[in-house]
N, C-alpha and C positions, 0 to 999 in steps of 0.2 A: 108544267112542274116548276118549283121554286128553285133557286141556285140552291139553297140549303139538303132539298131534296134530290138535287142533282149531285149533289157530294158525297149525299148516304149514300147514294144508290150506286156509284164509280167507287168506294170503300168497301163495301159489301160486298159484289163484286169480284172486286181484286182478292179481299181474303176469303170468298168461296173456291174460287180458281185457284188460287195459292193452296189450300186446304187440301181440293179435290184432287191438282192433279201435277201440282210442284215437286219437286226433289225433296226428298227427306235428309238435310246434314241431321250429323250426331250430335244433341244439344241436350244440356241438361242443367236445368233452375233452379237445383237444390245449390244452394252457396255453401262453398268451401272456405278454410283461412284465409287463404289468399282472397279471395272473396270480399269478407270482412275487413282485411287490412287494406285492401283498394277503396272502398266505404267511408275510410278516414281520411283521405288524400286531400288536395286541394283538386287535381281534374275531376273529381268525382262529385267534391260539391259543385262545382262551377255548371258541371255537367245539366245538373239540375234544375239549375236557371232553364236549358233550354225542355227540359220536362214541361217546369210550369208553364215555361210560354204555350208552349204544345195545347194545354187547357183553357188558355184564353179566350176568354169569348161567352165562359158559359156565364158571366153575368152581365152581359148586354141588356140583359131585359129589364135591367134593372134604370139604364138608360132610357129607355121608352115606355115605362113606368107609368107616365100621362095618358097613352094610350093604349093600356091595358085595359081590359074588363076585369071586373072584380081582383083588383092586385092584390088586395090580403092573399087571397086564395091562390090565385095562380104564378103570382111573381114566385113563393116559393115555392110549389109545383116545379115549375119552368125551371128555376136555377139545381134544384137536386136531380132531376130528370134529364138535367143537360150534361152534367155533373158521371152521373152514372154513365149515360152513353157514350159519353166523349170515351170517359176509361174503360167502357171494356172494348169499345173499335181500336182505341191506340195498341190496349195491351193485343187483340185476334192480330194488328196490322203487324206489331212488331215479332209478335209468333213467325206469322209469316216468310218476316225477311229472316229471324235466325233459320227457321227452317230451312229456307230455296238458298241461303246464301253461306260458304262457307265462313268465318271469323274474320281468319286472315284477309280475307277479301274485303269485307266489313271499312279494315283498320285505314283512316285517313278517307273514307268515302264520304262523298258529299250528296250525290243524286243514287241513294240507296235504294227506290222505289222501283227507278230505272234498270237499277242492275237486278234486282228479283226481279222485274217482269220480264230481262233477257233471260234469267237461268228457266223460269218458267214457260215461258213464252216463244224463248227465241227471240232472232237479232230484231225481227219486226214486229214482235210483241210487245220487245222493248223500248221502238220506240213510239209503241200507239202507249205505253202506261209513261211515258215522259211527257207527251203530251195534253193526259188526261189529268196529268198534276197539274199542268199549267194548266187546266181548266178551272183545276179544284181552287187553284191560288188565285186565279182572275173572281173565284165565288166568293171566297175568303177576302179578300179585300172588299170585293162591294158591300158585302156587311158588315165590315169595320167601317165605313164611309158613313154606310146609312146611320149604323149605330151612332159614332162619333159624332157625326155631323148633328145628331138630333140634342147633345153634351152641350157643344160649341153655341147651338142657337137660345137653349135654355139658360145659358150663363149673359147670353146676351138679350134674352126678351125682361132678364131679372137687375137689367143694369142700366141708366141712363148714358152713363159714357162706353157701354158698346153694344146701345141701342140698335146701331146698323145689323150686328151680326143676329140678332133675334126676329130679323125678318124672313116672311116666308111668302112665295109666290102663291098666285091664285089657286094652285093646285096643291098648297100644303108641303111644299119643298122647300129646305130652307137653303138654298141657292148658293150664298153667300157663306156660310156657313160649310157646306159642302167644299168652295173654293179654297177657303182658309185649309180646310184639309187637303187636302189634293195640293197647296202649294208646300204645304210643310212634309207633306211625301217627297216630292222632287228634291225639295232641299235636302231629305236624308239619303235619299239617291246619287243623289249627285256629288254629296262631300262625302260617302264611307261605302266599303264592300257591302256584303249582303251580311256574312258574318258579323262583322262589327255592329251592322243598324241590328241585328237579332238578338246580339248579345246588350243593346244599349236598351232596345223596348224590352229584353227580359227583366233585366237589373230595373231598370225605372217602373216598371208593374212589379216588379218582387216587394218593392219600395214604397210604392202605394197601396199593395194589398198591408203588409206591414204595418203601416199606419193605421190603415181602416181597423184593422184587428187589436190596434191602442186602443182606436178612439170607441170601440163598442165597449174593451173593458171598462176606458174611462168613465164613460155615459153611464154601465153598470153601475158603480158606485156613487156617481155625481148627480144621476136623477134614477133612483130604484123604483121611484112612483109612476115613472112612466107607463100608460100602456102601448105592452109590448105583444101583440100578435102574433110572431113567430121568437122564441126563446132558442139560442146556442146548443143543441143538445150536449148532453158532457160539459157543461158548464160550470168551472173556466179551464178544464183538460185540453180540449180542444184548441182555445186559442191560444193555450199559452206553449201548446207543442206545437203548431202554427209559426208562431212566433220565433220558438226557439229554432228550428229549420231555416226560417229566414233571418235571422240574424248570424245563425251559422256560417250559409251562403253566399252572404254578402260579405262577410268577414275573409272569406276567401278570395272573394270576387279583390276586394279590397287590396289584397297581400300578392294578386298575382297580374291584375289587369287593375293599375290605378288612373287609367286614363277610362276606362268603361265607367266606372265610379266617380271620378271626377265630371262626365257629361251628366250621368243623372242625378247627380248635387246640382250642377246647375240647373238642370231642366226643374228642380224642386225650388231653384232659388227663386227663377222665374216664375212657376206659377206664384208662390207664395206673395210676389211684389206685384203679380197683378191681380192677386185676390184684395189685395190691402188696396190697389187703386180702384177697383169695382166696389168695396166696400165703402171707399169716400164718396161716393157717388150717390 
């Protein structure tokens, strides 16, 4: 079975047994004022950063792209199908934990999975489901590696001066490529908590989905002759409520964490000067 399939199937799992046979606290998901007036806050947008990171992932495939069969067809398959599942697992998962776990318990928690699978489970349930995170997380990185890694070598098979990194061994690995990753993990390992590098890849992915979502309006109006095979549905609702959320977002991010904000400027300044030196090339 694939690490991917080994995820669903430790997820699923956990919210059958949470379902089946966890505590029931007293919870309820109709929003009240207070509700709504937490909604406008700044912890509540910020919050959201770590929603979407939550969702990352579902367009990798857009990364390996080259090695797709029929990608008209199934690149968007794959990204709305990845789209759907992610959110209704997060939202059975998160059921879950409001269910087994009481609020107050909740407040300031960081290894939340852990603590429902104690109130579930017990003290050694909980820590066979701490460990099955760390399984899920050792999954979840190899396909950001794989994915990524396959970004990293396609920027360098398409460039003369970073020719090296678009090499790939006799077995279709691109080796080097891989490296470059795995070295710039450690480096965010090694200079920031875990919270910090979470909140820095959430902000710099909020920042580049953001863009992506300019540059297709732009494209809309700057080339309409284009053909286009898959069309925005709700087009331009969508990306400009999109847009408006992450511009929200960031604007918070901005006013309460200006050092989170100031690392993905520069991470944006850097790409940008070394798109313009692969360009000269």
């Amino acid at each position: 079975m694939s690490t991917t399939g080994t995820t669903l199937l430790i997820i699923v799992a956990f919210i059958a047994t949470g379902l089946a046979i966890g505590p029931v606290e007293p919870i309820s998901f109709a929003p009240d004022p207070e509700a709504f007036r937490q909604m406008a806050t700044a912890p509540f947008a910020i919050s959201l950063i770590y929603v979407v990171y939550a969702y990352t992932g579902w367009n990798a495939i857009g990364y390996v792209a080259g090695e797709v069969v029929a990608p008209q067809r199934n690149i968007p398959r794959a990204a709305v199908g990845a789209v759907l599942l992610v959110a209704l697992l997060y939202l059975l998962l998160h059921w879950v934990f409001l269910r087994a776990v009481p609020l107050d318990a909740l407040r300031g928690t960081v290894e939340v999975g852990a603590l429902a699978g104690t109130r579930i489970l017990g003290a050694n349930g909980g820590r066979v489901i701490s460990g099955l995170i760390a399984l899920v997380l050792v999954a979840t990185i190899s396909g950001f590696l794989l994915a990524g890694s396959r970004v990293t070598q396609a920027v360098g098979a398409g460039s003369s001066r970073l020719a090296w990194l678009g090499a790939r061994g006799g077995d279709g690995v691109p080796r080097r490529a891989l490296a470059l990753q795995l070295a710039l993990i450690v480096l965010l390992i090694a200079t920031a908590s875990f919270e910090a590098v979470l909140a820095y890849a959430g902000i710099v992915l909020n920042l580049m989905n953001l863009l992506a979502v300019a540059g297709l309006m732009k494209l809309r109006r700057a080339a309409p002759e284009l053909d286009r095979p898959f069309r925005t549905p709700l087009y331009p609702l969508v990306p400009l409520t999109f847009a408006a959320l992450s511009v929200w977002m960031t604007a918070f991010v901005i006013w309460q964490r200006p050092s989170v904000i100031l690392a993905a400027l520069g991470t944006l300044v850097v790409g940008s000067l070394l798109y313009s030196y692969v360009e000269r090339s």
